[in-house]
C-alpha positions as CSV (number, residue, x, y, z in Angstrom):
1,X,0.0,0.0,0.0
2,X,1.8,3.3,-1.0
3,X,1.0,5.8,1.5
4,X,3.5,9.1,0.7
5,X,1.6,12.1,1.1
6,X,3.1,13.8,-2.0
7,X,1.9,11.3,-4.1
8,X,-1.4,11.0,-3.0
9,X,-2.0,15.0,-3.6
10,X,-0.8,15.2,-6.8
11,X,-3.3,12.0,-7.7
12,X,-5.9,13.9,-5.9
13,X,-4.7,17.5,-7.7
14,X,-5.3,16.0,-11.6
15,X,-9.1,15.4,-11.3
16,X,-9.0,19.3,-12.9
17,X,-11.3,19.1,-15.8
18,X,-9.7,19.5,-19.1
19,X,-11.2,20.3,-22.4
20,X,-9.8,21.1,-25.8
21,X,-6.3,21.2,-25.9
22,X,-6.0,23.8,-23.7
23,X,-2.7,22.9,-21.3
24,X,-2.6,25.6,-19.1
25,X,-3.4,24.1,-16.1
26,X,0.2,22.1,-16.1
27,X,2.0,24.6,-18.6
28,X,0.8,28.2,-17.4
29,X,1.8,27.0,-13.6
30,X,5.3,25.7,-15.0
31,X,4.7,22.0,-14.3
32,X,5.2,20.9,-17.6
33,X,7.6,22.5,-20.1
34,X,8.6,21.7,-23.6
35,X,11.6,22.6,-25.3
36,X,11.2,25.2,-28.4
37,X,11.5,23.8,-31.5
38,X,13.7,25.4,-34.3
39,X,10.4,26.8,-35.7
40,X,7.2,28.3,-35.4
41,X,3.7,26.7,-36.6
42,X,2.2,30.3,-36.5
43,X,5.0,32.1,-38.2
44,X,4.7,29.8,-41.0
45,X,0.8,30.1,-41.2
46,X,0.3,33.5,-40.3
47,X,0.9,34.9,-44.0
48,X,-1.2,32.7,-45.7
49,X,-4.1,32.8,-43.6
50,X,-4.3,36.3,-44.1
51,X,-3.7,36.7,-47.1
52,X,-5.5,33.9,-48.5
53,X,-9.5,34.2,-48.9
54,X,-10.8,30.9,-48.0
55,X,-9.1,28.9,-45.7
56,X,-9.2,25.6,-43.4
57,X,-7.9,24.6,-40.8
58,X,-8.1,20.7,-39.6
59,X,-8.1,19.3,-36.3
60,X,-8.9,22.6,-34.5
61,X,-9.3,21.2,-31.1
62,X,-11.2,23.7,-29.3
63,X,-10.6,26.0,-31.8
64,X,-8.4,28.2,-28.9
65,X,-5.5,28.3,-31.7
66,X,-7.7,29.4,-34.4
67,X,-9.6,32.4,-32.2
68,X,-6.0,33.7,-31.6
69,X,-5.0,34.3,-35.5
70,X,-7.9,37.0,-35.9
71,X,-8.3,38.9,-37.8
72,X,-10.1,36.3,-40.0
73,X,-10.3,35.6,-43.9
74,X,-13.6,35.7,-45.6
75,X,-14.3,32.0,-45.7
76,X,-12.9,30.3,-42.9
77,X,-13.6,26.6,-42.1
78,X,-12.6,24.1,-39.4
79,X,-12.7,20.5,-38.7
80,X,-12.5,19.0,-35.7
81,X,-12.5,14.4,-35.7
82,X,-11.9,14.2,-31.5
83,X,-16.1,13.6,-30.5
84,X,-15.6,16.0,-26.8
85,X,-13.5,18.8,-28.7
86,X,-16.9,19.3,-31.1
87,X,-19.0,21.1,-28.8
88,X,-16.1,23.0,-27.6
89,X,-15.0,24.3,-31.1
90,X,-18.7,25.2,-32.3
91,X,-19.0,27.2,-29.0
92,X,-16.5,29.3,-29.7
93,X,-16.0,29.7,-33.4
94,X,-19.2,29.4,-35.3
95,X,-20.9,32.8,-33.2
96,X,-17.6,34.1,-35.3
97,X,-18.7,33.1,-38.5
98,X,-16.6,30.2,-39.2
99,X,-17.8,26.8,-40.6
100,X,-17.1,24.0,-37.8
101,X,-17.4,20.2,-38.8
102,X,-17.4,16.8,-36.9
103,X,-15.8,14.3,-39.4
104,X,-15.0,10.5,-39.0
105,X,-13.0,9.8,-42.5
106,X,-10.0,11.1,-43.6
107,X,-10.3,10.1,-47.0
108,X,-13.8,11.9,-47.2
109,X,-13.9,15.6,-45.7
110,X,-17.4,17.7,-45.9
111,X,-16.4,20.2,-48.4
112,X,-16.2,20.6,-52.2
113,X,-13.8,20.5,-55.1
114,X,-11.0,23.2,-54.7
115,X,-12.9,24.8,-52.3
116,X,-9.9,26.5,-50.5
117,X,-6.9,28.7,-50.9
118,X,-5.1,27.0,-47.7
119,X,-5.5,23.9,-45.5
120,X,-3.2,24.4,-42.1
121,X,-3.0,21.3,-40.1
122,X,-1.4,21.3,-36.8
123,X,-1.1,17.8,-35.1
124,X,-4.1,16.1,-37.0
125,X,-4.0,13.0,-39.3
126,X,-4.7,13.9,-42.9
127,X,-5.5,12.4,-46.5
128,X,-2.5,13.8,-49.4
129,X,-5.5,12.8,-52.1
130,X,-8.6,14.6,-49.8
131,X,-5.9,17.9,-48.6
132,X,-5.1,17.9,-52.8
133,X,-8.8,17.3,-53.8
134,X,-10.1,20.5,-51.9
135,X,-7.0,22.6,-52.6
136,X,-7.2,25.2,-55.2
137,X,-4.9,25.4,-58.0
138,X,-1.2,26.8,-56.5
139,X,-2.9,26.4,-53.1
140,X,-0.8,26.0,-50.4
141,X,-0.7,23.3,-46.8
142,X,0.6,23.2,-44.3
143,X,1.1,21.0,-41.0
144,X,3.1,20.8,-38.4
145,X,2.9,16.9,-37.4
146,X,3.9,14.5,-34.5
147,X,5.8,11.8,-35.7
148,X,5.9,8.4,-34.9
149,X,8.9,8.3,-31.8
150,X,7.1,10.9,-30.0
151,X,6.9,10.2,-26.1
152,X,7.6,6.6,-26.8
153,X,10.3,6.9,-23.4
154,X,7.4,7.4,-21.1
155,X,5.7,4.5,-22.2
156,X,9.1,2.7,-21.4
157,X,9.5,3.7,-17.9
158,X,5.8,3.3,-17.1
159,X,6.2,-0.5,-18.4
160,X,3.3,0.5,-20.7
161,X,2.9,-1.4,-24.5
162,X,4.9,0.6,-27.1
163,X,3.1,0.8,-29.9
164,X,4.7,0.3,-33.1
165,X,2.5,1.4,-35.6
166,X,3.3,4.6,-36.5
167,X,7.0,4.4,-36.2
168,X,7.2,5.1,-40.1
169,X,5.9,8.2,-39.2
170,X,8.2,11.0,-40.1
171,X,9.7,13.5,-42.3
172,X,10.5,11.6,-45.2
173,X,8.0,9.1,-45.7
174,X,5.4,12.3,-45.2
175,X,7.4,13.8,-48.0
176,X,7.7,10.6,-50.4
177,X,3.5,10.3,-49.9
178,X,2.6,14.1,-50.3
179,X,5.1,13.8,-53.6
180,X,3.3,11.2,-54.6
181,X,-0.5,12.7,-54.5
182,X,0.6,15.7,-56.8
183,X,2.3,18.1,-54.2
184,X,5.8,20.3,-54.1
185,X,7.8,20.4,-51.0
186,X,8.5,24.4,-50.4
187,X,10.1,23.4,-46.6
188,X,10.3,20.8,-44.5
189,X,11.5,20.3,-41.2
190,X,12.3,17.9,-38.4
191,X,12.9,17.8,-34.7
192,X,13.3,15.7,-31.8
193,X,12.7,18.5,-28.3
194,X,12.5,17.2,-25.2
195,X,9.4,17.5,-22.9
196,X,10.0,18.5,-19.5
197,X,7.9,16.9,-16.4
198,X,8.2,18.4,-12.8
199,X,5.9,16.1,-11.0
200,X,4.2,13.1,-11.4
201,X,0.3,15.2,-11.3
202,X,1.8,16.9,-14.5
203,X,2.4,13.4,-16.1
204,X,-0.9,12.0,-15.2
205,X,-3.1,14.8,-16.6
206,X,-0.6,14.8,-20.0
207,X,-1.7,11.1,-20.0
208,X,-5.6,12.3,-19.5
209,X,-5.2,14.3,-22.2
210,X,-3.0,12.1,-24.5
211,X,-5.3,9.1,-24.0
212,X,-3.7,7.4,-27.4
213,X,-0.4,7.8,-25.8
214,X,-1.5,4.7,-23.5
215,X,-4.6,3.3,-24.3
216,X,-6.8,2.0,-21.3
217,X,-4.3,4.0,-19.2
218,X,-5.5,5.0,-15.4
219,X,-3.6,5.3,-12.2
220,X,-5.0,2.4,-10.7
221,X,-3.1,-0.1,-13.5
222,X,-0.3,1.4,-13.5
223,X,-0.2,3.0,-10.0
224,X,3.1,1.3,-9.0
225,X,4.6,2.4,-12.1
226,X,3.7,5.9,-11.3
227,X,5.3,5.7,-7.9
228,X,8.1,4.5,-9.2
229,X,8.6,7.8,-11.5
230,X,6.9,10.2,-8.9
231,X,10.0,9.0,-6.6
232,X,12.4,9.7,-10.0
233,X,11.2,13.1,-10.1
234,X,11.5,13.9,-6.5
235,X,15.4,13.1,-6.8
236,X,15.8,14.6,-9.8
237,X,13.9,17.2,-9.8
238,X,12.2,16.5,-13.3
239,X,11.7,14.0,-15.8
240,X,12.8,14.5,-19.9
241,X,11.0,12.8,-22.2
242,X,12.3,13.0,-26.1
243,X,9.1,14.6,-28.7
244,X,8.8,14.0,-32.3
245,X,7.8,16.6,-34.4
246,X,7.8,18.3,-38.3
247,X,6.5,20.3,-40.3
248,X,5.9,20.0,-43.9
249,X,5.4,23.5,-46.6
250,X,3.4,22.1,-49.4
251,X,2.0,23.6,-52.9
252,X,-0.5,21.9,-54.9
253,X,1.0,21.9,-58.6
């Protein structure tokens, strides 16, 4: 029976309701930190989603990353697949004007032929031959992805299943498969950043959050694996765990 007091707050302290992917409870407060990457996913968006006159932007989330890029284009869309984000993105965005839509396939998005200037992904899965189908001619995407290694060290020193398949998931094959559907690489990018942990509350809600990162997880199965790393951190101080990420600049020929 494991009875440290610390522990048992910071178990106690993550039953803080979380919606979209708003991090601020573990990130504002400094419990959780990630290391910059080399670029920024706004900075390489910014010009083309205000210059551009119809745009859309996948996987919104909550839509708290859209809201912030106002002002807005004419046509602006957004798509959100993750069921409790839905509510949460219509809330916010459609009293704006913009278009919000659940979808399930993403080989068969809601809108039409050409239908936009720019598609801006951040962190969603996507189809080359859907993104290509609804682009406009010379249209540009762009997505900032997380690749297949990402956070694969916490699974290890939780003594959760690694999961293997998405470990093809990086910069080149995304390259190779975009190439392949008609597009032209403008930039690309890769980078391997390291997320910081402070305590072991600030790994448990990431896991909340994450629930793909290990499926079924919950502090009960893997609460002696959780002491284990709560103790880690304590003698440490923190806890670095190795990210995954690129971003692809792509024009539709």
């Amino acid at each position: 029976m494991i009875t440290d007091q610390a522990f048992e707050f910071h178990i106690k302290d993550i039953e803080t309701p979380f919606s979209g992917w708003d991090f601020s409870y573990i990130t504002n407060t400094e419990r959780m930190n990630g290391e910059p990457l080399p670029w920024s996913y706004t900075s390489y968006v910014l010009h083309h989603f205000r210059s551009s006159y119809s745009v859309l932007d996948m996987g919104t989330g909550g839509g708290e990353f859209l809201e912030a890029l106002k002002p807005f284009p004419n046509k602006l869309a957004a798509t959100e697949g993750y069921p409790p984000n839905l509510p949460i993105a219509k809330s916010r965005l459609e009293p704006q004007g913009v278009i919000v839509k659940g979808f399930e396939d993403d080989d068969t998005l809601p809108f039409l032929d050409a239908e936009f200037q720019f598609v801006m992904n951040k962190h969603d899965s996507y189809s080359p031959k859907e993104v290509h189908r609804i682009l406009s001619a010379n249209g540009a995407f762009i997505t900032q992805q997380v690749g297949g290694g990402d956070m694969k060290e916490l699974n290890r020193v939780l003594d959760a299943p690694m999961k293997s398949e998405y470990d093809h998931w990086n910069l080149n094959y995304a390259v190779q498969e975009l190439e392949s559907y008609g597009f032209s690489i403008v930039d690309a990018k890769e980078s391997f950043p390291s997320t910081r942990f402070y305590d072991i509350g600030a790994v448990i809600y990431y896991l909340k959050a994450i629930p793909w990162q290990i499926p079924n997880f919950s502090i009960e199965r893997y609460r002696n694996a959780l002491y284990r790393l709560h103790k880690n951190i304590e003698n440490n101080g923190f806890i670095d765990i190795p990210s995954h990420r690129f971003i692809l600049h792509a024009a539709k020929k």
